[in-house]
Structures are given as structure tokens and as C-alpha cells.
mmCIF file as Biopython writes it, N, C-alpha, C and O atoms, coordinates in Angstrom:
data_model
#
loop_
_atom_site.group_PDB
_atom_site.id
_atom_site.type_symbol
_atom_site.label_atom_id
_atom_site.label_alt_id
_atom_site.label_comp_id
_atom_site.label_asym_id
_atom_site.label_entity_id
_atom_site.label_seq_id
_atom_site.pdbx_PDB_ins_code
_atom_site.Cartn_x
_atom_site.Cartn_y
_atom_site.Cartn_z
_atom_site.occupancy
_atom_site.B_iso_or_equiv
_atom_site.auth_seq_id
_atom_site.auth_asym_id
_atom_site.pdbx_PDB_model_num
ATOM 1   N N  . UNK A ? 1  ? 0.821   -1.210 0.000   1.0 0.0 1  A 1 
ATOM 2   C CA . UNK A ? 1  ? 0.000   0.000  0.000   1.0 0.0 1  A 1 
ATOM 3   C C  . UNK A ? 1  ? 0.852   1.256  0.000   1.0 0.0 1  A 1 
ATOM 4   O O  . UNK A ? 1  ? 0.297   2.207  -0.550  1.0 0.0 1  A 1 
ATOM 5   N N  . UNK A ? 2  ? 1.989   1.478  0.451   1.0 0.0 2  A 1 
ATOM 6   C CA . UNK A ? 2  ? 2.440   2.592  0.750   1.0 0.0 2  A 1 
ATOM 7   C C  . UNK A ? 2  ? 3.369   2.587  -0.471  1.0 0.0 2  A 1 
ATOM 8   O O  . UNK A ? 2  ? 4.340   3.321  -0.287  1.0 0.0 2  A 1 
ATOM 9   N N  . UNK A ? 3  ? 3.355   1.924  -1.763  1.0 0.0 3  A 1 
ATOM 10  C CA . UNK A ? 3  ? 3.766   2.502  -2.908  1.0 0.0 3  A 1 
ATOM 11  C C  . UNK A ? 3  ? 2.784   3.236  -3.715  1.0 0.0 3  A 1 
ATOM 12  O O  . UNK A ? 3  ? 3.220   3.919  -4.642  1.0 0.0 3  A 1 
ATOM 13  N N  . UNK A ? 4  ? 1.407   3.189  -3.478  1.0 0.0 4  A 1 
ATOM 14  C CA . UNK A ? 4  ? 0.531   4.029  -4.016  1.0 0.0 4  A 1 
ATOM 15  C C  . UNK A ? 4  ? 0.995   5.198  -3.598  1.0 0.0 4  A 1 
ATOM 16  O O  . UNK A ? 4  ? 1.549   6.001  -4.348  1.0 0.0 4  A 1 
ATOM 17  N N  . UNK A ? 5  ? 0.773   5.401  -2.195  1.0 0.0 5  A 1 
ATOM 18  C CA . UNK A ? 5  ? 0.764   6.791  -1.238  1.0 0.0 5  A 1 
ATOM 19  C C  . UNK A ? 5  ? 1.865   7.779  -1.824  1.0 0.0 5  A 1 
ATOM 20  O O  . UNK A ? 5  ? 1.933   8.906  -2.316  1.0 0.0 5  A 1 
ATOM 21  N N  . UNK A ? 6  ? 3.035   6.257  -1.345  1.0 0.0 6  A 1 
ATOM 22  C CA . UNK A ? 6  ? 4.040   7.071  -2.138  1.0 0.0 6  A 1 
ATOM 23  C C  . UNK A ? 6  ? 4.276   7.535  -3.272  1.0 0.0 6  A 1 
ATOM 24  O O  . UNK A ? 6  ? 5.056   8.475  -3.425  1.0 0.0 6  A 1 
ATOM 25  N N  . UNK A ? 7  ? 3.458   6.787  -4.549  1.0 0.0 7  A 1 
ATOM 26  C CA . UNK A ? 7  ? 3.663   7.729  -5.408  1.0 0.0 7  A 1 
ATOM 27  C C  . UNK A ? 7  ? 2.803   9.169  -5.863  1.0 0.0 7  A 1 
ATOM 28  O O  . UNK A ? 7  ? 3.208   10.082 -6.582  1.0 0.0 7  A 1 
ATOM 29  N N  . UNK A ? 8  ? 1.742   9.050  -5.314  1.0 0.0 8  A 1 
ATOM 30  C CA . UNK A ? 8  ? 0.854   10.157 -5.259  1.0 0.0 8  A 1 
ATOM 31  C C  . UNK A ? 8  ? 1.515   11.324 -4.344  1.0 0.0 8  A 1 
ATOM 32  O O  . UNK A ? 8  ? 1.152   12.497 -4.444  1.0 0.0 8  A 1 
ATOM 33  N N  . UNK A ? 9  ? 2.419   10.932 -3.533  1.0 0.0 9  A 1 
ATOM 34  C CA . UNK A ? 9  ? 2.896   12.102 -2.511  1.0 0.0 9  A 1 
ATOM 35  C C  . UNK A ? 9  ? 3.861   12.270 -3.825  1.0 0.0 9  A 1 
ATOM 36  O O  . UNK A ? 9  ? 3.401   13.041 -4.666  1.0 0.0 9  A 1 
ATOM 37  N N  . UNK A ? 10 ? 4.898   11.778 -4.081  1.0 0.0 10 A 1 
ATOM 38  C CA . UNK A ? 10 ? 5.892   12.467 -4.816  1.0 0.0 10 A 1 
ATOM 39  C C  . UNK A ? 10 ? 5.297   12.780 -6.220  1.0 0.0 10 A 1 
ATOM 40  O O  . UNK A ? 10 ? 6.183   13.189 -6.971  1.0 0.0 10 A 1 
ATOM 41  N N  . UNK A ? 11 ? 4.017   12.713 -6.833  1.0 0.0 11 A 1 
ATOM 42  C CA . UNK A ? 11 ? 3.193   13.720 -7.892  1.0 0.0 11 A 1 
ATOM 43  C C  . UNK A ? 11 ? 3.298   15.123 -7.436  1.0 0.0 11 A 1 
ATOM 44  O O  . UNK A ? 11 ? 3.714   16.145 -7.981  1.0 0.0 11 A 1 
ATOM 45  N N  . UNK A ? 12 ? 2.762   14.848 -6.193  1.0 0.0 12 A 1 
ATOM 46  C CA . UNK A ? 12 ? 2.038   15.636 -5.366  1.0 0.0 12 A 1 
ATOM 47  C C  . UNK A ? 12 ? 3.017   16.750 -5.315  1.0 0.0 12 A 1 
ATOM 48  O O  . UNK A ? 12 ? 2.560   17.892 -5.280  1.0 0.0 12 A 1 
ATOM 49  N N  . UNK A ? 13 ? 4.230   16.583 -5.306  1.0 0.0 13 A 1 
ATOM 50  C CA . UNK A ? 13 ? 5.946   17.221 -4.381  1.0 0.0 13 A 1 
ATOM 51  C C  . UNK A ? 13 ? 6.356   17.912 -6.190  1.0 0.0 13 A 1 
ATOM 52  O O  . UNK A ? 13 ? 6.454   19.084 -6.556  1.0 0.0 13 A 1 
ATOM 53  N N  . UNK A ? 14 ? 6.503   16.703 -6.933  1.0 0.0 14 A 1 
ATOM 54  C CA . UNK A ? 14 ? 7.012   17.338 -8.085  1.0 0.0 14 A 1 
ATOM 55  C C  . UNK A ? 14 ? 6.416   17.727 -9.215  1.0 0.0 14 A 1 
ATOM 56  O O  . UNK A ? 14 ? 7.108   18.054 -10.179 1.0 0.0 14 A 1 
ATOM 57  N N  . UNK A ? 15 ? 5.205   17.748 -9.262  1.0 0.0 15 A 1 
ATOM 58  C CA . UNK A ? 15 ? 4.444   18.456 -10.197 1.0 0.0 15 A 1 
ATOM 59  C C  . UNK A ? 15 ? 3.177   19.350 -9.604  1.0 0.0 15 A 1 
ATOM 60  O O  . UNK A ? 15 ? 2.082   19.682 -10.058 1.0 0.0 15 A 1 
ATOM 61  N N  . UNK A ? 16 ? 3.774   19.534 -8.553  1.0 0.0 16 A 1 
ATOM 62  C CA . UNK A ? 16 ? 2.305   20.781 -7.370  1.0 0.0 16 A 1 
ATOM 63  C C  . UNK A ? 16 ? 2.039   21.953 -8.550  1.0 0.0 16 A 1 
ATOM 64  O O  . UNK A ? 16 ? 0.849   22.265 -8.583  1.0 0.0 16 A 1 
ATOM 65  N N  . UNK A ? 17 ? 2.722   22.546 -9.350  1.0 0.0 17 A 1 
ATOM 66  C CA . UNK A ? 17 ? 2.583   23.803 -10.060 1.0 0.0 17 A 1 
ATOM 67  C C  . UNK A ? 17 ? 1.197   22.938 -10.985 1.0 0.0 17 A 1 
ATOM 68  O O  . UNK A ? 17 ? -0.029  23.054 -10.953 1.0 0.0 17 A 1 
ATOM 69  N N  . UNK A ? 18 ? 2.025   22.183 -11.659 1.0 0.0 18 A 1 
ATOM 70  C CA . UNK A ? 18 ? 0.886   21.560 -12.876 1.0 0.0 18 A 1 
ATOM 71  C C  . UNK A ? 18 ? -0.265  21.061 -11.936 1.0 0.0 18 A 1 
ATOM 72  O O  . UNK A ? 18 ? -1.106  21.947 -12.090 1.0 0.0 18 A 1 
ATOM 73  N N  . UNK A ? 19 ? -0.679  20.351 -11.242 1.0 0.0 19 A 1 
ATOM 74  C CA . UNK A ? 19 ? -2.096  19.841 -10.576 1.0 0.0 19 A 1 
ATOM 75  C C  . UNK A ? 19 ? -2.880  21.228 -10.192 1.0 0.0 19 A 1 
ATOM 76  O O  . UNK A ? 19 ? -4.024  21.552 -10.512 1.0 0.0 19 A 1 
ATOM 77  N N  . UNK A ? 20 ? -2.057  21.847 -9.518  1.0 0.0 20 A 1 
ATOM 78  C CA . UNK A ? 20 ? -3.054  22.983 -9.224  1.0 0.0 20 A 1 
ATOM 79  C C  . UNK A ? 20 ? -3.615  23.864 -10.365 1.0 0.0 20 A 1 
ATOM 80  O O  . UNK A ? 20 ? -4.721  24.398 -10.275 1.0 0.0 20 A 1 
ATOM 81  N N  . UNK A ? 21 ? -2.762  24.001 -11.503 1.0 0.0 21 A 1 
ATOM 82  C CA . UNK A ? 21 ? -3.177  24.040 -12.918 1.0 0.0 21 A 1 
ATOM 83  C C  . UNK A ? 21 ? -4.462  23.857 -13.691 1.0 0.0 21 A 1 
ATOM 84  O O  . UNK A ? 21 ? -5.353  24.535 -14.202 1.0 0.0 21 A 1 
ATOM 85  N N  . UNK A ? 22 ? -3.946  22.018 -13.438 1.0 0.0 22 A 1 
ATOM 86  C CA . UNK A ? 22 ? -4.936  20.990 -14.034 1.0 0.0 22 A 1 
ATOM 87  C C  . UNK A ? 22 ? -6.036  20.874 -13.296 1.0 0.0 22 A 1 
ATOM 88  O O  . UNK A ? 22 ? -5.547  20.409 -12.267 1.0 0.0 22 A 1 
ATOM 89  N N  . UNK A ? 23 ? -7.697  21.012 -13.004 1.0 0.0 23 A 1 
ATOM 90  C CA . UNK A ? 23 ? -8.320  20.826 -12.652 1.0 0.0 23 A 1 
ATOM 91  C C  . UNK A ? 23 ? -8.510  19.321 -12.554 1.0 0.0 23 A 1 
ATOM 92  O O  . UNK A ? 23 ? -8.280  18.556 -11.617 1.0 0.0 23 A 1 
ATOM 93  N N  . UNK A ? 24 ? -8.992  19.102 -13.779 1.0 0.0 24 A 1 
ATOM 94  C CA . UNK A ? 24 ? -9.189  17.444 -14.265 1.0 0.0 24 A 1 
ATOM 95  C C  . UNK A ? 24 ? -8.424  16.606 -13.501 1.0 0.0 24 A 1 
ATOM 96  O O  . UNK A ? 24 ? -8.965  15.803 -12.741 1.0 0.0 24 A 1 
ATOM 97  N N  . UNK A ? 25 ? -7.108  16.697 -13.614 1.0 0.0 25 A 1 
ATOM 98  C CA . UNK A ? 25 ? -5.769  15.826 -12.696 1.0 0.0 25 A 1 
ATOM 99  C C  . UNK A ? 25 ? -5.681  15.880 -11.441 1.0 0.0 25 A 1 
ATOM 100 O O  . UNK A ? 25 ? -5.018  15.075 -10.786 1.0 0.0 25 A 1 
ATOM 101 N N  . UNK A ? 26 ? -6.337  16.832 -10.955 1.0 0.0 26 A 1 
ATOM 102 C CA . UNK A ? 26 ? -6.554  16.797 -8.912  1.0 0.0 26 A 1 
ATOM 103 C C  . UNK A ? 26 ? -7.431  15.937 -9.382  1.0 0.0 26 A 1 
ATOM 104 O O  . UNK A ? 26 ? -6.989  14.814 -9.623  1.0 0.0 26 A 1 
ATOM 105 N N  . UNK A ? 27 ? -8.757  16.176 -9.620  1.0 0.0 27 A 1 
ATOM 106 C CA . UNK A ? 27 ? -10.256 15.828 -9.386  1.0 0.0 27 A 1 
ATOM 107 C C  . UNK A ? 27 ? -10.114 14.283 -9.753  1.0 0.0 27 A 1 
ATOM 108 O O  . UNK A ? 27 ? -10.936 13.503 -9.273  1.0 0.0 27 A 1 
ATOM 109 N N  . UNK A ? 28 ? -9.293  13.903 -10.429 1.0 0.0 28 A 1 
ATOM 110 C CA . UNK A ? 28 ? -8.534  12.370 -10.547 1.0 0.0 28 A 1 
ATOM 111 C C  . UNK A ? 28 ? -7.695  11.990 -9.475  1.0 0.0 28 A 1 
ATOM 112 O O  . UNK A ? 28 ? -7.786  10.775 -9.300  1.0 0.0 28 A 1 
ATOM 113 N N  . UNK A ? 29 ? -7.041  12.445 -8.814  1.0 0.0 29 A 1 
ATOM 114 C CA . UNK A ? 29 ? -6.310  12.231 -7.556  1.0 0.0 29 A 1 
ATOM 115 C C  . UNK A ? 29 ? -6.899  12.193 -6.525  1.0 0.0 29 A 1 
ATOM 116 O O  . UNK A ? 29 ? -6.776  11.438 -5.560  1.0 0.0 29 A 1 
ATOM 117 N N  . UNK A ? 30 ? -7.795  13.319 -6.781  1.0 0.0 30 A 1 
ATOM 118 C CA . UNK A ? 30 ? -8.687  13.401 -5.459  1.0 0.0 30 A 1 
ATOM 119 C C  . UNK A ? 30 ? -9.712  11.872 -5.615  1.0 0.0 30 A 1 
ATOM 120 O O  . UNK A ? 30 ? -10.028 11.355 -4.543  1.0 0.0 30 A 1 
ATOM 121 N N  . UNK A ? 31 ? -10.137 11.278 -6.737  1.0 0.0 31 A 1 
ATOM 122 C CA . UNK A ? 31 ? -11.145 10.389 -6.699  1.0 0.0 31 A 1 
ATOM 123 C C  . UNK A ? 31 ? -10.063 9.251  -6.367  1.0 0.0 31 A 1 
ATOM 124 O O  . UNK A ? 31 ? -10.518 8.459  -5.542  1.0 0.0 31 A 1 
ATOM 125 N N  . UNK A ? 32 ? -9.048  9.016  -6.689  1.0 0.0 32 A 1 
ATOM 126 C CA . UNK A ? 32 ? -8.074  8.046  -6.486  1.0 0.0 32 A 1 
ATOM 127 C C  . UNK A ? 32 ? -7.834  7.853  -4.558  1.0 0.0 32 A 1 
ATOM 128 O O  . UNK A ? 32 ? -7.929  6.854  -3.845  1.0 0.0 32 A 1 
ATOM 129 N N  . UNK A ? 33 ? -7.579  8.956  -4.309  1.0 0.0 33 A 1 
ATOM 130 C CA . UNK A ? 33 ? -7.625  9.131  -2.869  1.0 0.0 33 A 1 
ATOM 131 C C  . UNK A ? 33 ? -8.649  8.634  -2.041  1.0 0.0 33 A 1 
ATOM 132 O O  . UNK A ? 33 ? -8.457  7.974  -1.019  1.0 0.0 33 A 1 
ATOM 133 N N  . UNK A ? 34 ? -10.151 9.088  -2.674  1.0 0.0 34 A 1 
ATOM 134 C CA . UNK A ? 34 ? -11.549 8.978  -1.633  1.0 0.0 34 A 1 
ATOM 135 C C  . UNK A ? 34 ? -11.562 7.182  -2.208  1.0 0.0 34 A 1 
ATOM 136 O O  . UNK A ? 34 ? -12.242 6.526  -1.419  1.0 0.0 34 A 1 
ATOM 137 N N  . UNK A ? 35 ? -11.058 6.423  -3.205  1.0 0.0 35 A 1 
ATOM 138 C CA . UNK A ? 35 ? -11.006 5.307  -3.337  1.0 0.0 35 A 1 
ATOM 139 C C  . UNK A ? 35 ? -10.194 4.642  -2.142  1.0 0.0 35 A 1 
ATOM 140 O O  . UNK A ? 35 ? -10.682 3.599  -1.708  1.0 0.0 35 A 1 
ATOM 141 N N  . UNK A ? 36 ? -8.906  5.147  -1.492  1.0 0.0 36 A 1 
ATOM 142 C CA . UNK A ? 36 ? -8.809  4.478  -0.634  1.0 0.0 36 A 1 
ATOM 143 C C  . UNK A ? 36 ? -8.808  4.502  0.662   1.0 0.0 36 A 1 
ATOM 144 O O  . UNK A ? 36 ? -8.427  3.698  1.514   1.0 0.0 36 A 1 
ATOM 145 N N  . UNK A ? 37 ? -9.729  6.486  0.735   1.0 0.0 37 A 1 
ATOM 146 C CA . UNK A ? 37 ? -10.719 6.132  2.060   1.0 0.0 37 A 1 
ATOM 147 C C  . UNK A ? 37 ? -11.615 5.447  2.415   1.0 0.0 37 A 1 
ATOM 148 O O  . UNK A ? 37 ? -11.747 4.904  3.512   1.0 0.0 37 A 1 
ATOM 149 N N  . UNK A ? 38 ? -12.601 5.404  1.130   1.0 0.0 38 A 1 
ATOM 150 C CA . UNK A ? 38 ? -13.565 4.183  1.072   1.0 0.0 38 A 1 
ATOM 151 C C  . UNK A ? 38 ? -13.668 2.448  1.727   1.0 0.0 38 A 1 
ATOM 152 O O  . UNK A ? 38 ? -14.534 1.692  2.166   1.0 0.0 38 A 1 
ATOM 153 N N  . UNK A ? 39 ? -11.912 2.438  1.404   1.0 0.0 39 A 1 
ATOM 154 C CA . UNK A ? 39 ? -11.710 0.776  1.917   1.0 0.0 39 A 1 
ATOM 155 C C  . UNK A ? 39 ? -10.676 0.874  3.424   1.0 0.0 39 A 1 
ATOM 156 O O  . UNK A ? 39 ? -10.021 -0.050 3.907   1.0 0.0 39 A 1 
ATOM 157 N N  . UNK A ? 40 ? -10.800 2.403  3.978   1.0 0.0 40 A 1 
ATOM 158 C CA . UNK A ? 40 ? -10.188 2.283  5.146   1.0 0.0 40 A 1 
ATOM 159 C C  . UNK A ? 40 ? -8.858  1.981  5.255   1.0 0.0 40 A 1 
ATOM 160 O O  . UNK A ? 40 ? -8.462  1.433  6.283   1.0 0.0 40 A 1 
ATOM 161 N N  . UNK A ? 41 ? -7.670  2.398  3.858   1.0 0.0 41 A 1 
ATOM 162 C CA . UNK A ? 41 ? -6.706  2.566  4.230   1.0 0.0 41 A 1 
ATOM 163 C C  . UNK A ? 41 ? -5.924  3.846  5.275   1.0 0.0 41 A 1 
ATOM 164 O O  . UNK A ? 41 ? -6.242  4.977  4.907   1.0 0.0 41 A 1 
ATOM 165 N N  . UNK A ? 42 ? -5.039  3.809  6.406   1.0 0.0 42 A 1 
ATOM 166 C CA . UNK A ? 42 ? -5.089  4.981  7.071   1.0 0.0 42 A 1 
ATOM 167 C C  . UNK A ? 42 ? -3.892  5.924  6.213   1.0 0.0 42 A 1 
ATOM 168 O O  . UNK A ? 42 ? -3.989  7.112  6.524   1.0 0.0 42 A 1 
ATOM 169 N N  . UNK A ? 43 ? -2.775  5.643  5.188   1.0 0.0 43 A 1 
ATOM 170 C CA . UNK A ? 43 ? -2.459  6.006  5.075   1.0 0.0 43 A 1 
ATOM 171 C C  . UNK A ? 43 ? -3.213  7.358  3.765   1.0 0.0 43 A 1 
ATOM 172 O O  . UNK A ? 43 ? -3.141  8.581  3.649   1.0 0.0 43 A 1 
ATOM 173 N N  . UNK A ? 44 ? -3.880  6.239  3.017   1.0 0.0 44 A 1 
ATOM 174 C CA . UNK A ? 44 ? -4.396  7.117  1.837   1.0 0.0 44 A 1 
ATOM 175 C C  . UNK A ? 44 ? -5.361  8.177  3.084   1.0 0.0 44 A 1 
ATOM 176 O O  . UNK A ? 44 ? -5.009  9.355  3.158   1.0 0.0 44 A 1 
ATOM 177 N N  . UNK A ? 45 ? -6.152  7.853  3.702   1.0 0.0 45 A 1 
ATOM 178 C CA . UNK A ? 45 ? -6.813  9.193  4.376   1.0 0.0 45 A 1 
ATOM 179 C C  . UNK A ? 45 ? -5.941  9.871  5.221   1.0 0.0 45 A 1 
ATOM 180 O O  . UNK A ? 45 ? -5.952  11.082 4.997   1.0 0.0 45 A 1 
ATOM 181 N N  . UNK A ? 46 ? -5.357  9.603  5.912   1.0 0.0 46 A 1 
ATOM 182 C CA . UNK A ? 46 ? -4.336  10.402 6.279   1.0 0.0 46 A 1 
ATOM 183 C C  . UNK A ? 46 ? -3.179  11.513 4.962   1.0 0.0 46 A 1 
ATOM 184 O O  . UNK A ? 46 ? -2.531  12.534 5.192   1.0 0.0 46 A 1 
ATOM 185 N N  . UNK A ? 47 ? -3.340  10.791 3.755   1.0 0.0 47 A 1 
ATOM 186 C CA . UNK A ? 47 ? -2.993  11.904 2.695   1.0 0.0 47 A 1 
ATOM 187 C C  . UNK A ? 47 ? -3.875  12.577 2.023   1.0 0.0 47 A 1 
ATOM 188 O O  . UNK A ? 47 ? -3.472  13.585 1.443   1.0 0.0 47 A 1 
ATOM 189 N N  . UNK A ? 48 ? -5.606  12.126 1.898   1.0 0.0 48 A 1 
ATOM 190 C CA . UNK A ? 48 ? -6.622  13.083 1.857   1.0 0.0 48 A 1 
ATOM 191 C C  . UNK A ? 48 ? -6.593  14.147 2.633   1.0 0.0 48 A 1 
ATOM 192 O O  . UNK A ? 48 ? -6.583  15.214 2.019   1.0 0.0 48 A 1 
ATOM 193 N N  . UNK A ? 49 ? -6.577  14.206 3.789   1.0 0.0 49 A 1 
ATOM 194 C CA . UNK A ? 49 ? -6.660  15.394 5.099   1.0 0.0 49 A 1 
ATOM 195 C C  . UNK A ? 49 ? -5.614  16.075 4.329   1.0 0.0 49 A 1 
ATOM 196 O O  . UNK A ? 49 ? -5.980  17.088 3.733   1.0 0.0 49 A 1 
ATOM 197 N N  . UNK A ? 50 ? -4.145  15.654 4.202   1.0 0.0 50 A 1 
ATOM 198 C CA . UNK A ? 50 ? -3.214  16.278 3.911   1.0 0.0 50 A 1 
ATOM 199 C C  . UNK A ? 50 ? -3.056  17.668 2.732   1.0 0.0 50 A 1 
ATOM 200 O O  . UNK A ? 50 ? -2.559  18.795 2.725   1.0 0.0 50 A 1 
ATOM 201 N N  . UNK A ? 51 ? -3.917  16.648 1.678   1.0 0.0 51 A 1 
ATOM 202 C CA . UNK A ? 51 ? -3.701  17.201 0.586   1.0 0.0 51 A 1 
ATOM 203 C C  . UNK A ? 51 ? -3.957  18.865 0.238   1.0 0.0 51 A 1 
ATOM 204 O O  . UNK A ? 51 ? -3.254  19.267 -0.689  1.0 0.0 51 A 1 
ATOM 205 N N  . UNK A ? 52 ? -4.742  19.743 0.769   1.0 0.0 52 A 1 
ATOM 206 C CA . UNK A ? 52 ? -4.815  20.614 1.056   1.0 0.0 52 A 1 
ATOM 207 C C  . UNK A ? 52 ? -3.354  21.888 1.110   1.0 0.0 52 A 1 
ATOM 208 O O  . UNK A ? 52 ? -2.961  22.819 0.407   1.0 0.0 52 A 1 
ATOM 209 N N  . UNK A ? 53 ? -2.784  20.959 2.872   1.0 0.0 53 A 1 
ATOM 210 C CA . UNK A ? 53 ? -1.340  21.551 2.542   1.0 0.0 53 A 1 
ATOM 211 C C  . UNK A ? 53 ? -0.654  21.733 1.365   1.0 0.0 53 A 1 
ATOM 212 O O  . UNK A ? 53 ? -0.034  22.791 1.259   1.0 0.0 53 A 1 
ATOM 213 N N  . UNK A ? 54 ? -0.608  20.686 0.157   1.0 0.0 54 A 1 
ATOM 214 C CA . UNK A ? 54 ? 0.409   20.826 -0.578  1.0 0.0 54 A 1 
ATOM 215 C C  . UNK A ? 54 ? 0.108   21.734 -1.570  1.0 0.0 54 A 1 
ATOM 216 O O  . UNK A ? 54 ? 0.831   21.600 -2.558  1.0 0.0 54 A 1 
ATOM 217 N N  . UNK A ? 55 ? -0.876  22.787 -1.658  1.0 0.0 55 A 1 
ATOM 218 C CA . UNK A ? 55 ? -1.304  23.627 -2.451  1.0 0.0 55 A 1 
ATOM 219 C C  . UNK A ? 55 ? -1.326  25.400 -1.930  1.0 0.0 55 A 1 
ATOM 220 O O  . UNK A ? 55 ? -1.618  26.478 -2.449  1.0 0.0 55 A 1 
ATOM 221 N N  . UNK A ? 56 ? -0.769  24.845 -0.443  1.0 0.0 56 A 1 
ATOM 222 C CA . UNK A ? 56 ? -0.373  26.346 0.538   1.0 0.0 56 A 1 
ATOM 223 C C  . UNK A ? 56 ? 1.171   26.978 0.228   1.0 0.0 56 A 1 
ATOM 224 O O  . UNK A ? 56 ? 1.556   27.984 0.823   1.0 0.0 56 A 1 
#
């Protein structure tokens, strides 16, 4: 599990300019994410809450 996380965090780290950009490409991340709040992973919701920060 924590190679998903991890790779969505390092999207997240090295392309922050372009996502915040891209509407479409959050709103895909973001559905990718609530996919693995849905099944109660803690790390993926623990990087939902997060995600916010990386756009401050």
C-alpha cells in the first residue's frame, strides 16, 4: 500500500505547479484518494486530510 501513497505524494511534491493548474488531474487524484478512504486505508486518508497543505 504505501507505494501508491508514495507515489501520489511524490506527484504531489514534483508536479504541485501543474495539478493545481490541471483541474481534471486533482479531481482524478482526489477520486483516487476517496477510493482508498472508502476501503479504510489509514495512510491514503491520512494523505486526503493532507492534501490541502500541498497547495499552501
Amino acid at each position: 500500500m504505501r507505494g501508491w501513497i508514495g507515489l501520489i505524494e511524490r506527484y504531489l511534491a514534483e508536479f504541485r505547479e501543474y495539478l493545481a493548474a490541471n483541474p481534471d488531474l486533482l479531481a482524478s487524484i482526489r477520486s483516487l484518494l476517496n477510493a482508498f478512504v472508502r476501503v479504510g486505508w489509514p495512510e491514503g486518508v491520512a494523505l486526503t486530510y493532507r492534501l490541502g497543505d500541498a497547495f499552501r
